[in-house]
RODO-2510 file (C-alpha; in nm, 4 decimals, decimal comma):
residues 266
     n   res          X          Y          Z
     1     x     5,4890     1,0185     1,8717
     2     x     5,1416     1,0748     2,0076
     3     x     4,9105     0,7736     2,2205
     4     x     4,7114     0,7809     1,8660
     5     x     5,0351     0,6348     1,6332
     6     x     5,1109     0,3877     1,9153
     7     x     4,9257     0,0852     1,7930
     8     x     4,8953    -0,1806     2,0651
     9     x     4,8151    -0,5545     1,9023
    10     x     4,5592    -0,7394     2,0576
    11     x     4,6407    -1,0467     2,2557
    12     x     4,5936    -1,3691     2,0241
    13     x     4,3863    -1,5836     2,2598
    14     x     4,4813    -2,0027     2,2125
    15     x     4,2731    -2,2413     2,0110
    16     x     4,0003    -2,3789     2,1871
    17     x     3,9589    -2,7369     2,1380
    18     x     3,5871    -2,8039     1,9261
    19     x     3,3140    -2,9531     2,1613
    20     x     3,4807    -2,8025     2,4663
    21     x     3,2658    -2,8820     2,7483
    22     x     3,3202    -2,8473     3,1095
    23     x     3,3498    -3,2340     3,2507
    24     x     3,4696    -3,3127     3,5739
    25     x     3,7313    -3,5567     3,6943
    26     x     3,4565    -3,8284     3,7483
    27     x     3,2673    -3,7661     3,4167
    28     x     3,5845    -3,8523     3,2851
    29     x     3,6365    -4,1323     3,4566
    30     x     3,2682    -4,2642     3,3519
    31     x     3,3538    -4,1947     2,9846
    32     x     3,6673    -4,3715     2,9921
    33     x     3,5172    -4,6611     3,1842
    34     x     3,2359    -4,6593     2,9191
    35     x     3,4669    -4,6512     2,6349
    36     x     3,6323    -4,9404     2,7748
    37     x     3,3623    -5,1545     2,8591
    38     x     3,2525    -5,0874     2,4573
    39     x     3,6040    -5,2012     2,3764
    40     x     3,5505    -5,5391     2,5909
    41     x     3,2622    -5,6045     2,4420
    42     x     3,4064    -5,6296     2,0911
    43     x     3,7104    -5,8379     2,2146
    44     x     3,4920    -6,1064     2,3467
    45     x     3,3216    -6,2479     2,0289
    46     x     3,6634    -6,2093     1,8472
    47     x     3,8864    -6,3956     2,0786
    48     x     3,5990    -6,6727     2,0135
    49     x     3,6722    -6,6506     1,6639
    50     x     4,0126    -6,6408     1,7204
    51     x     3,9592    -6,9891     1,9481
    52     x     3,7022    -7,1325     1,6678
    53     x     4,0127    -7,1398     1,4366
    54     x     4,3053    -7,1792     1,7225
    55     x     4,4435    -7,5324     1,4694
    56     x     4,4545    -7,3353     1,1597
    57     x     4,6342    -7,0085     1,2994
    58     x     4,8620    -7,2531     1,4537
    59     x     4,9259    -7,4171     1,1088
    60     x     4,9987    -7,0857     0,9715
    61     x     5,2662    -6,9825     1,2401
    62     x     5,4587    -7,2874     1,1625
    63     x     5,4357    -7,2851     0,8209
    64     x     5,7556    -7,0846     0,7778
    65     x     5,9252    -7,3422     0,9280
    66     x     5,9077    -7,6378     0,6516
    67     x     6,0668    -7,4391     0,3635
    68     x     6,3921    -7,4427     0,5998
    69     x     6,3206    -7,7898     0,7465
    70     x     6,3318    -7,8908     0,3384
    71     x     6,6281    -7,7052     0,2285
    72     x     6,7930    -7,8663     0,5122
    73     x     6,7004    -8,1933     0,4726
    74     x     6,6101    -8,2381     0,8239
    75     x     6,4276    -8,5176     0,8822
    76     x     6,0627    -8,5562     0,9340
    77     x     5,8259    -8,3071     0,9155
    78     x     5,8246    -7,9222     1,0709
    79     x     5,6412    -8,0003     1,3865
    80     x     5,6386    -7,8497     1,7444
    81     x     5,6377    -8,1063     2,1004
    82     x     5,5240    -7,9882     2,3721
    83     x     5,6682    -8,1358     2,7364
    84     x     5,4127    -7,9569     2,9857
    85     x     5,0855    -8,0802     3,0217
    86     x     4,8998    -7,7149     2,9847
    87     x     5,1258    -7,6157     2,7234
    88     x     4,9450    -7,6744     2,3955
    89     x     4,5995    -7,5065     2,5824
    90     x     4,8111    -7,2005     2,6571
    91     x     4,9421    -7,1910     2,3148
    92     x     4,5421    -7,1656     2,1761
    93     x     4,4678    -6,9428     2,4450
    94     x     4,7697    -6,6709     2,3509
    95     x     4,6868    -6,7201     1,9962
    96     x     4,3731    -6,6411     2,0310
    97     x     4,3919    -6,3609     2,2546
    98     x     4,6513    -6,1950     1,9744
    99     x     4,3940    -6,2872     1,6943
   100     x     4,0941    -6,1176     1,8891
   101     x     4,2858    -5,7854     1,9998
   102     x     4,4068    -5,7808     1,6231
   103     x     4,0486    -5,8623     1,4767
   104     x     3,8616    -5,5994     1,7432
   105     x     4,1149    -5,3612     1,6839
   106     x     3,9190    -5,1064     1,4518
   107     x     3,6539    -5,0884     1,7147
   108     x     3,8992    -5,0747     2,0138
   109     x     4,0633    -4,7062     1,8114
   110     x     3,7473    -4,6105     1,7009
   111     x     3,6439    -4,5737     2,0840
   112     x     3,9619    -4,4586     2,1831
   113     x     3,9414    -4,1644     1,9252
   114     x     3,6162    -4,1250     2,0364
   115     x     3,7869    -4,0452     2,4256
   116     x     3,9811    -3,8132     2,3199
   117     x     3,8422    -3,6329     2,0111
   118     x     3,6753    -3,3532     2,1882
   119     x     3,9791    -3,2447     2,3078
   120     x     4,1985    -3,1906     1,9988
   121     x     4,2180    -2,9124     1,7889
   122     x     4,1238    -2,9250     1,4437
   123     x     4,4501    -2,9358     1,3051
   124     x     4,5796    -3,2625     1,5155
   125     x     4,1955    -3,4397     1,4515
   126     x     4,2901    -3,3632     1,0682
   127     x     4,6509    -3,5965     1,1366
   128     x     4,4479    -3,8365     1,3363
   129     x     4,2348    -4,0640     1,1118
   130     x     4,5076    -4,1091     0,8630
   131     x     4,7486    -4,1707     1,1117
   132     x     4,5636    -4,4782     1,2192
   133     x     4,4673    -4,5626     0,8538
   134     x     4,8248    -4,5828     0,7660
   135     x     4,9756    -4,6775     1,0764
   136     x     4,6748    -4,9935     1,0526
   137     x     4,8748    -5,0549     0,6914
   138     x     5,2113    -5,0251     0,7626
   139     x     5,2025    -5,2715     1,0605
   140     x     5,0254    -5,5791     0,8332
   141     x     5,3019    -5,4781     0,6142
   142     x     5,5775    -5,5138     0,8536
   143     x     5,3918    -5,8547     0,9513
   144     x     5,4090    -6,0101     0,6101
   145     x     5,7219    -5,8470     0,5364
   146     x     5,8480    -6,1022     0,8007
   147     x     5,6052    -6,3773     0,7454
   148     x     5,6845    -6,4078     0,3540
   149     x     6,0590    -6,2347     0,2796
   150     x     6,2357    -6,3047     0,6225
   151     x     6,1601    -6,5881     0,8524
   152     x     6,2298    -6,8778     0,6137
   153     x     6,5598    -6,7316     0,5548
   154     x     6,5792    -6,6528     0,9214
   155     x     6,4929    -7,0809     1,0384
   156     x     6,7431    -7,1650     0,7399
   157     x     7,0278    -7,0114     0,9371
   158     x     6,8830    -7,0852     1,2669
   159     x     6,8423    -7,4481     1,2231
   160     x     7,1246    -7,4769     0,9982
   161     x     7,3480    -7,5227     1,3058
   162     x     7,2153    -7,9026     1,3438
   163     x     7,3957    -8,1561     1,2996
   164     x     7,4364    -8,5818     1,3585
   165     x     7,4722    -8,5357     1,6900
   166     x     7,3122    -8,2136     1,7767
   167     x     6,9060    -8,2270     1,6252
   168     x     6,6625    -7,9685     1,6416
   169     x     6,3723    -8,0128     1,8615
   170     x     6,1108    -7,7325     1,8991
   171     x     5,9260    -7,7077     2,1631
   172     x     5,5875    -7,5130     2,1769
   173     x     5,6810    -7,2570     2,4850
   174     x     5,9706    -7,1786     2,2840
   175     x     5,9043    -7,1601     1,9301
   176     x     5,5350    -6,9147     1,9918
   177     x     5,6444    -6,6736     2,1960
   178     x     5,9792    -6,6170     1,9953
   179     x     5,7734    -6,6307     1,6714
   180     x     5,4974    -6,3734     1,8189
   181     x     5,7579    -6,1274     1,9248
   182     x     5,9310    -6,1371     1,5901
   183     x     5,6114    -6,0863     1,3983
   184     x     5,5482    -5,7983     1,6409
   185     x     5,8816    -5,6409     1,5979
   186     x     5,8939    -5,6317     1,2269
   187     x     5,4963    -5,4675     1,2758
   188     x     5,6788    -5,1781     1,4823
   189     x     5,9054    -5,1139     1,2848
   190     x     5,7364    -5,0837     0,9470
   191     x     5,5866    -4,7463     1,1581
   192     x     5,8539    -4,5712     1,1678
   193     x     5,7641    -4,3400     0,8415
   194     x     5,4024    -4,2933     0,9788
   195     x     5,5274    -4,1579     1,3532
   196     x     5,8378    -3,8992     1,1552
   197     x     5,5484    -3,8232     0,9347
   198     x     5,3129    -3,7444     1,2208
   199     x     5,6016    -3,5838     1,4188
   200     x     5,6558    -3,3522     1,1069
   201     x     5,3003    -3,2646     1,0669
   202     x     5,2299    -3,1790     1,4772
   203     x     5,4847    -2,9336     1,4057
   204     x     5,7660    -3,0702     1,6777
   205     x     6,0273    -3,1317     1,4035
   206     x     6,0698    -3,0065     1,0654
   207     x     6,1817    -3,2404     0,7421
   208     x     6,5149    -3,0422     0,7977
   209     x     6,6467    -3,1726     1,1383
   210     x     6,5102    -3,5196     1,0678
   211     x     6,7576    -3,5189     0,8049
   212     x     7,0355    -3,3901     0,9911
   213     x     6,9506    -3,6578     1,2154
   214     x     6,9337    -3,9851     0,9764
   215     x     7,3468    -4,0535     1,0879
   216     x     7,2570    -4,1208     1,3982
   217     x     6,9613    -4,2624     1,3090
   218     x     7,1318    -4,5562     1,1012
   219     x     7,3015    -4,6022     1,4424
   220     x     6,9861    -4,5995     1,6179
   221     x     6,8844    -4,9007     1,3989
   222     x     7,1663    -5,0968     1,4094
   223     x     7,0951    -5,1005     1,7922
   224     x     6,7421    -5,1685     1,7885
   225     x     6,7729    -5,4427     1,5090
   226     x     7,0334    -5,5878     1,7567
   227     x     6,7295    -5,6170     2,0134
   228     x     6,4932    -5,7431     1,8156
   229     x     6,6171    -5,9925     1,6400
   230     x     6,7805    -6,3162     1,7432
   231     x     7,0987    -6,2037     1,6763
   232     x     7,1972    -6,3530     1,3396
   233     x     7,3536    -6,1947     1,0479
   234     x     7,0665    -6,2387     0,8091
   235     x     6,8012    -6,1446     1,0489
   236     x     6,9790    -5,8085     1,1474
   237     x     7,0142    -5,7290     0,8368
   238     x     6,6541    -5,7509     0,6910
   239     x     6,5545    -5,5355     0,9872
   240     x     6,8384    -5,2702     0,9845
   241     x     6,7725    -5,2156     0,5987
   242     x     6,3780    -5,1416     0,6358
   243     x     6,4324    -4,9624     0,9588
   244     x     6,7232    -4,7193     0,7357
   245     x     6,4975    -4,7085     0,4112
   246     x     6,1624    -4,6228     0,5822
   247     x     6,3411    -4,3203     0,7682
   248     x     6,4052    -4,1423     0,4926
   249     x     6,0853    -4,2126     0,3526
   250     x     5,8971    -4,0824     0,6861
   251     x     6,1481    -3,7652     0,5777
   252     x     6,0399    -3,7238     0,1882
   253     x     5,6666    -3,7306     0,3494
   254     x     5,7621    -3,4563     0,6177
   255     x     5,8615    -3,2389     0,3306
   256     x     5,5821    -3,3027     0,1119
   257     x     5,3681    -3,2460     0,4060
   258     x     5,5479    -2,9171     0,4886
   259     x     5,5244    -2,8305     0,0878
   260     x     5,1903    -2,8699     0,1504
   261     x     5,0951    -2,6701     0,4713
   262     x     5,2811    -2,3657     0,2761
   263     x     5,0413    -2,3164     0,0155
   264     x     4,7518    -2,0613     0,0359
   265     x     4,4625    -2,1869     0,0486
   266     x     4,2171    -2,1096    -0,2578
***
């Protein structure tokens, strides 16, 4: 075989990144610190807002509290005490903190996308405005999933316990935090089919392995509904079956997605 059959390949250079410009360490640093002073900016006016109406979001974090407080029959009203002097002003002040990071939110990815944009390659910038779109939906989904559908349920067993001689008394440094963190944890994990989806679509699993994987998933979420929740049946329950369900939902998108990727383009 003669030096003119031999056919060497050429070396297949990586991807370069669009807008790849040569920034140093420190004009990093002054982009980030720019980016975040943009984000600051935007949290200010809404944790004002968030302040403005600091009675009515309270009202509408204990409002899942009186349909259990009727269909117990406890007496009274749903109503939180407080026993520390500062403790209803640092209930406003957390509210409206989580209000303002949840109304400046848009802005505070839109300048984080616009840190790290000029460094992705086309295919991940394709993933990365969906993935916040949806990601954005699926976490006021989880939210209201638990507001509406689990909570009431949830305080009916909770409270249920009560009795003559033992009454329920809730107590502001209690009842927020715990009611926060649940309304987080049900926001979490309502992403689970957006992050296998976005897994599948970077290319670091395929729709294949996820489902080889969904036994030990279901054992996964048994353990992290065991977490997350306070522990009783119902609760457990109405977080183990959306964490299951929304699996192998995040796996019929993967192979849609890799469907999808195969075809030729026209």
């Amino acid at each position: 075989m003669t030096s003119e059959q031999i056919q060497i390949p050429e070396p297949q250079l990586p991807p370069v990144p669009d807008h790849d410009e040569a920034m140093t360490f420190f004009e990093h640093l002054g982009e980030l610190r720019s980016r975040l002073l943009r984000s600051l900016l935007a949290l200010v006016p809404a944790v004002a807002i968030g302040w403005f109406f600091k009675k009515e979001i309270k009202d509408f974090l204990v409002a899942p509290l009186q349909p259990a407080w009727d269909k117990l029959e406890l007496p009274g009203h749903a109503v939180l005490r407080f026993s520390g002097p500062a403790d209803a002003f640092m209930m406003y002040m957390k509210n409206s903190l989580v209000v303002g990071v949840l109304l400046a939110s848009p802005w505070i990815f839109w300048q984080l996308w616009m840190f790290i944009a000029p460094g992705l390659y086309k295919k991940e910038k394709a993933l990365a405005i969906p993935f916040i779109v949806a990601s954005t939906v699926c976490f006021v989904g989880g939210a209201v999933f638990g507001y509406k559908l689990v909570f009431p349920e949830a305080f009916t067993v909770l409270l249920g316990f009560s009795d003559e001689t033992l009454v329920a008394t809730l107590f502001v440094k209690d009842y927020m935090p715990f009611f926060r963190r649940m309304l987080l944890a049900f926001g979490i994990v309502f992403e689970v089919p957006v992050i296998v989806t976005f897994l599948a679509g970077a290319g670091m699993v395929t729709w294949q392995q996820l489902l080889k994987f969904s036994r030990w998933w279901i054992v996964c979420a048994a353990f992290i509904s065991m977490l997350l929740t306070p522990q009783d049946v119902y609760t457990m329950v109405m977080m183990l079956v959306p964490l299951v369900l929304l699996y192998f939902v995040g796996v019929g998108c993967a192979y849609l997605l890799s469907v999808f990727q195969k075809k030729p383009a026209p």
